[in-house]
C-alpha positions in Angstrom: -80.5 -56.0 67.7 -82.3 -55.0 64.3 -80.1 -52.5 62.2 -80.7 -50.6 59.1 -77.6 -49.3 57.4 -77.7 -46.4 54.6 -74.1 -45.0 52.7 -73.8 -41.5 53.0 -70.4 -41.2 51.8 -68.7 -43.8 49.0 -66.7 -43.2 45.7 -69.8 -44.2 43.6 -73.4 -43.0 43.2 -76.2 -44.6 40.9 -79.4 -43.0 40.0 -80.0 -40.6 42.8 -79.6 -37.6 41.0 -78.7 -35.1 44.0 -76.8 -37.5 45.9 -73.0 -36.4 45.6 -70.0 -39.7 45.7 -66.3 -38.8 47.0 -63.6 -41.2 47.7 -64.8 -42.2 51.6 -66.7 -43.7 53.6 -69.6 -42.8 56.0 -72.7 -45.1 56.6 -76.0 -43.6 58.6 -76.9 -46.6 61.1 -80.6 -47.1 62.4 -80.8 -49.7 65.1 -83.4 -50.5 68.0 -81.0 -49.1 70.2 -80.5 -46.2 69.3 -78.7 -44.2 65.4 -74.9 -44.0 65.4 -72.9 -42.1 62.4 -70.0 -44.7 61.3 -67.3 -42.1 59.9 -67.9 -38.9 57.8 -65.6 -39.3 54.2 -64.4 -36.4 53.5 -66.9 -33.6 54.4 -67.7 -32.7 50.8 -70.7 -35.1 50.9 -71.8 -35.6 54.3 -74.7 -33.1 54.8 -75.5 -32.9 51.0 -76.0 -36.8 51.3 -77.7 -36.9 54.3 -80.3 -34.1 53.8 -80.9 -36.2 50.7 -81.5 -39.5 51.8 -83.4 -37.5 55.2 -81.3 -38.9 58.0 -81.2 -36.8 60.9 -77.6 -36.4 62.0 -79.1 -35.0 65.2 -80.8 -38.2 65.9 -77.2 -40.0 66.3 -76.1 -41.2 69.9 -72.7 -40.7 68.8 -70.6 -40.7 66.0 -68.0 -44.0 65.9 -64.5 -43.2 63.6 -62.7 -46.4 62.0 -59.3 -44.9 61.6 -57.6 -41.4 61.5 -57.6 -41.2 57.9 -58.4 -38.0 55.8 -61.5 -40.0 53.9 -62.8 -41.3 56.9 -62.6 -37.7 59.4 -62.4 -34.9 57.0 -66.4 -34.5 57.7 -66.3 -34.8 61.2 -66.7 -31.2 61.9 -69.3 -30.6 59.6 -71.0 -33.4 61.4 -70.5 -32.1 64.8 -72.1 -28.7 63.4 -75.2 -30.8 62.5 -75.3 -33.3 65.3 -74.6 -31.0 68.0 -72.0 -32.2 71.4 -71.7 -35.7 70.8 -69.3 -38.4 71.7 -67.1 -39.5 69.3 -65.6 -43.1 69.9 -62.3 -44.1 68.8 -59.0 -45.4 68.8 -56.7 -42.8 70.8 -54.3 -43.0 67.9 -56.8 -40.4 66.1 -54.4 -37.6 66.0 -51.5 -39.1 64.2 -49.6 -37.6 61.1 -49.8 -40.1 58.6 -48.9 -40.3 54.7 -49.6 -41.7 51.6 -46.2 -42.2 49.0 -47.6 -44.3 46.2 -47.5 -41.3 43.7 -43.8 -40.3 45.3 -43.4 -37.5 47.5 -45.3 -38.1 50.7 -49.0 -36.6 50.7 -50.8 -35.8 54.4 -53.4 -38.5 54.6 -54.6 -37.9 58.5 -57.2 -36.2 59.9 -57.5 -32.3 58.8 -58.6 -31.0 62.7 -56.6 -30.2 65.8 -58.8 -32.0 68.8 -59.0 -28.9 70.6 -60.7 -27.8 67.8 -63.1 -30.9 67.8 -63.6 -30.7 71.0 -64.3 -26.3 71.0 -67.4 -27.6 68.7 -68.8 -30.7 71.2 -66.5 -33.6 70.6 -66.1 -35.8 73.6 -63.3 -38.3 72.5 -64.3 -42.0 73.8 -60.8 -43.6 73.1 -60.7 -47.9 72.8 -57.9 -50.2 72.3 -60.5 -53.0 73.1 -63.1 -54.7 71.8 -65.7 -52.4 73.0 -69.5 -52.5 73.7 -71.2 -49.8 72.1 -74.6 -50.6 72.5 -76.6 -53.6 73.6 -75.6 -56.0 71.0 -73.0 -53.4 69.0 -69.8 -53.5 69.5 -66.5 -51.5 68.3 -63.2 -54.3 67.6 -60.4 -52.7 69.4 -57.1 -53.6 67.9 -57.4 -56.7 65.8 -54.9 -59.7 66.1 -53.1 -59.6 62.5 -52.8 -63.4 63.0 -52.0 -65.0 59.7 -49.3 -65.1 57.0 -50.8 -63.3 53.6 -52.6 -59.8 55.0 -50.1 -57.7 54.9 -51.8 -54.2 54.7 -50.8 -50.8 52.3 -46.9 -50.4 52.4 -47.3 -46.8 50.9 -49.1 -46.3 54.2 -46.6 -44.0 56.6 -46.0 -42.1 59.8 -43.7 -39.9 60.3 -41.4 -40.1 63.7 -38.2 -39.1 64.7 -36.3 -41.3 62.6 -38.1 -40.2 59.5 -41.3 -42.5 57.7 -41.8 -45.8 58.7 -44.5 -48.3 57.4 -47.5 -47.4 59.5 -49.4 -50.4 61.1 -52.7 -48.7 61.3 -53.6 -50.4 65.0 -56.3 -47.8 64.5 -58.5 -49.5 62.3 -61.7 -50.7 64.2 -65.0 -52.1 62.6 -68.5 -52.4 63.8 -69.5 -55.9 64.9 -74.0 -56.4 65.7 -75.3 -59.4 67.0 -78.6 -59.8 65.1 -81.1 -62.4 65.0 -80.3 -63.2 61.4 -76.1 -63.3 62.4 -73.6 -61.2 62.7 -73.7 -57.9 60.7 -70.0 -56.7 60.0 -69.4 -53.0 59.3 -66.1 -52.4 58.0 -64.4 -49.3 57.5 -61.1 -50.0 55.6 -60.3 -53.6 56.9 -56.4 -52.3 57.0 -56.2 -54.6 59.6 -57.2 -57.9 57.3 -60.8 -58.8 56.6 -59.8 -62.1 57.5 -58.4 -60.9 60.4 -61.8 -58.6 61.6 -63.8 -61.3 60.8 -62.3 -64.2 62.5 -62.0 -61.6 65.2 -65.9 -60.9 65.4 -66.5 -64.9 65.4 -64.5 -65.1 68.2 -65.4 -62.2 70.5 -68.8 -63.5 69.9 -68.9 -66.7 70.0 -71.0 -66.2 66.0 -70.3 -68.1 63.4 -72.9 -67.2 60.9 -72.1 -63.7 59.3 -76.0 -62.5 57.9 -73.8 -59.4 56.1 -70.6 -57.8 55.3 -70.2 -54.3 54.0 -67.3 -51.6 53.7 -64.2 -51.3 52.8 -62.3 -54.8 52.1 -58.8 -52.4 50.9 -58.1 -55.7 48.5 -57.9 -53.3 45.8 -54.5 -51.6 46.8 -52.8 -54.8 48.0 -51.0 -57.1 45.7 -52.8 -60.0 43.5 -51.0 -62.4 45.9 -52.7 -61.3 48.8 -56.1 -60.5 46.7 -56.3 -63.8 45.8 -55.4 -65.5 49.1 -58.2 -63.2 50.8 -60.6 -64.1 48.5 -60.0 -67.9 49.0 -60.3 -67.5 52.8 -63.3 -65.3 52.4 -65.2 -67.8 50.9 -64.7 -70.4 54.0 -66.8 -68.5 56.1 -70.7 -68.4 56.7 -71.4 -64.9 55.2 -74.8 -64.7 53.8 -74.5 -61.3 51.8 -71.0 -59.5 51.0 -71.3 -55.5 49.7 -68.3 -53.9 49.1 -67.3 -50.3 48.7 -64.3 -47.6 48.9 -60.9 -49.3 49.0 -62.3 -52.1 47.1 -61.2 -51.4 44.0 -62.8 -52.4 41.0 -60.6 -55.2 40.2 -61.0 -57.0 43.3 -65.1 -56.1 43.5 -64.9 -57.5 39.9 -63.4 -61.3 41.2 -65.6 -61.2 44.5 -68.5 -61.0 42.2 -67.3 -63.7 40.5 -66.8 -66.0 43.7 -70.4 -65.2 45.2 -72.3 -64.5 43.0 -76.0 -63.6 44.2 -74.5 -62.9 47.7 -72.5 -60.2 45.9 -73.9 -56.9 45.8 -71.8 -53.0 45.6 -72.6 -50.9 48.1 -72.4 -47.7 47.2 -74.1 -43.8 48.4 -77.3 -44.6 49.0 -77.5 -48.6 49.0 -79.7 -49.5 52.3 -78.8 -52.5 54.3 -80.9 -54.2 56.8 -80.4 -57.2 59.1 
């Protein structure tokens, strides 16, 4: 499969003047098999960014969420109002109430729509716990195996249940895995799951060990320097040919992956295209 990737949503915007940043994520995918809409920040940019950089939102097959949070959903409505009925693939934890309590009292971090509500406007809810084929050649990770000993995730990340907040383990994160002729193209949305973990994941669904290009979210900025720094390490034992990072990056931890690789380094921010 041949895929061409341009941010619509990211915190940071360079020179296009007109373009609009906002702490999220959304990427406009173009592939031989089809256009897909990977998340929709958090609906302040969406359709301003996309009119922009002239991508169709109508043109999408369907519209693929990483996780339930606020800066991943909060445009999903406004993208259902440009895409018309589509289906939306997901993890069935969606719905959730989840919260954020790094600045103290608990803020509401999880999706901003009731899925009746979705649904009144075209949504048809594709749930996956699997590692899922979304296309020939594109595939959605499922829950990912949090297999080693140093990615331990957000701990200001909670739910709330009937015994009060408890650390939320964010099963929910999914990334986007294409098999390309150059290698794997990896997608990720917030890696709360590990990168390491996706991306030992996507080598071993698909048999891949050559990674042509890694974008998204690597959350290694909110994590401690322990953790940073053991990532980082592993990171660099891999075949990845290009690395672009974005969102929950952080500039402290975009900063030191620089540093590590150099010319494979590049940001990714609203309006960076992608191909592979």
């Amino acid at each position: 499969m041949k895929a061409k990737v341009t941010v619509l949503c990211e915190n940071s915007v360079f020179s296009n003047i007109g373009a609009m940043a906002e702490h999220g994520w959304s990427a406009f995918i173009e592939t031989d098999q089809g256009n897909f809409l990977f998340d929709t920040g958090q609906g302040k940019a969406l359709i301003n960014n996309a009119n922009y950089f002239k991508k169709d939102l109508s043109s999408t097959k369907g519209i693929i969420i990483s996780h339930h949070h606020i800066d991943h959903t909060g445009g999903l409505l406004s993208a259902l109002a440009a895409t018309g009925p589509k289906n939306i693939y997901s993890h069935p934890d969606l719905f959730k109430e989840s919260y954020l309590t790094r600045s103290g009292s608990p803020k509401y971090i999880g999706i901003p729509f009731a899925k009746i509500a979705l649904e009144s406007k075209g949504a048809n809810f594709i749930f996956n716990r699997e590692f899922t084929e979304i296309a020939p050649g594109m595939y959605l990770t499922g829950e990912v195996p949090r297999l080693n000993d140093f990615e331990f995730g957000d701990k200001d990340q909670v739910i709330l249940t009937e015994k009060g907040f408890v650390r939320d383990p964010l099963l929910d994160d999914q990334s986007i895995i294409i098999e390309t002729e150059k290698g794997l193209f990896v997608i990720l949305g917030c890696s709360h799951a590990g990168i390491i973990n996706i991306l030992n994941y996507a080598i071993e669904k698909t048999g891949q060990n050559h990674i042509h290009t890694v974008i998204g979210g690597t959350h290694l900025g909110p994590v401690s320097d322990e953790q940073r720094e053991k990532s980082i390490k592993a990171l660099k034992e891999f075949d990845i040919e290009r690395i672009g990072v974005s969102h929950c990056t952080g500039l402290k931890a975009a900063m030191r992956l620089s540093q590590e690789f150099g010319d494979k380094f590049f940001f990714c921010n609203v309006g960076t295209v992608v191909e592979a």
